[in-house]
N, C-alpha and C positions, 0 to 999 in steps of 0.2 A: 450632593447626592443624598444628604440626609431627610431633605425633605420629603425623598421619594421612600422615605422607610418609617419616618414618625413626622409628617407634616406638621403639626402641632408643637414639637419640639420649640422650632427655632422662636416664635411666635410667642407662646411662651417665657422665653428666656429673656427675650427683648420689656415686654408687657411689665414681667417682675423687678428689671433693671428699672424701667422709667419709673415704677410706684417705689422703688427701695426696699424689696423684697430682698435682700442678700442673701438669706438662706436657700432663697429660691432658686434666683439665681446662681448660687454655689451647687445647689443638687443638680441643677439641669445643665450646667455647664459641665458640671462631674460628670453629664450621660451622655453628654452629645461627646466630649471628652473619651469616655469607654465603648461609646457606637464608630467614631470616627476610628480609636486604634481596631478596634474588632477586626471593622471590613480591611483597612490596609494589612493587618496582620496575617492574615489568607491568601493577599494576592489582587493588585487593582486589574480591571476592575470588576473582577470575578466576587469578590468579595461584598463591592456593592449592592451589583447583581442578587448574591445569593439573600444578603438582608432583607432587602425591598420584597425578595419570593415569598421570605418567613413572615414578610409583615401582610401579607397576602397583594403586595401590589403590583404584582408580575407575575410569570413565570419564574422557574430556576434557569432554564438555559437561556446561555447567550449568544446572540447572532455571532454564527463564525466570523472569522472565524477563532473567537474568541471559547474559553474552554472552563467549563465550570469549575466553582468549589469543591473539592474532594470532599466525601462524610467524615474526614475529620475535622476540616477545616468547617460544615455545615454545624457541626455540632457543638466547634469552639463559638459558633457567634450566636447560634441559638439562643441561651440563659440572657446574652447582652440585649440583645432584640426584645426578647420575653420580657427583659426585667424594665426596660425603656418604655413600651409601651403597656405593661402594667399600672407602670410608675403613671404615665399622660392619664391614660385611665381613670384611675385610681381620682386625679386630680381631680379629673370633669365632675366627679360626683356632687 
């Protein structure tokens, strides 16, 4: 499900592994690592759901009859979502 919330992630991680990029691979493995606990920690797979919304790649809600992430649980994954795709961002430059 990750790739449905920073597609670049995984892609990345692979790319810096095969060139010997360790650092790289250590930060991104660290994010896919802090995106992976996020969403389980809200509730599958409402959680993933709710990532993929923030990263604009869906909606929030999910087909019943499945039940969204609470705003607090929206708000616990927010920063990790934010900070994952900052971080991809950031890299592209």
């Amino acid at each position: 499900a990750s790739p449905n919330v920073a597609p670049s992630l995984a892609p990345e991680l692979y790319t810096a592994a095969v060139a010997g990029k360790h650092a790289v691979v250590a930060a991104r493995g660290d994010q896919l690592l802090d995106l992976v606990s996020a969403c389980r920690g809200v509730g599958f797979p409402a959680g993933w759901k709710a990532a993929a919304a923030l990263a604009g790649a869906c909606g929030l809600l999910p087909v019943p009859p499945g039940r969204p992430v609470d705003a607090a649980g929206l708000e616990r994954l927010r920063p990790v979502v934010e900070d994952v795709l900052g971080s991809l961002a950031t890299a592209r430059r």
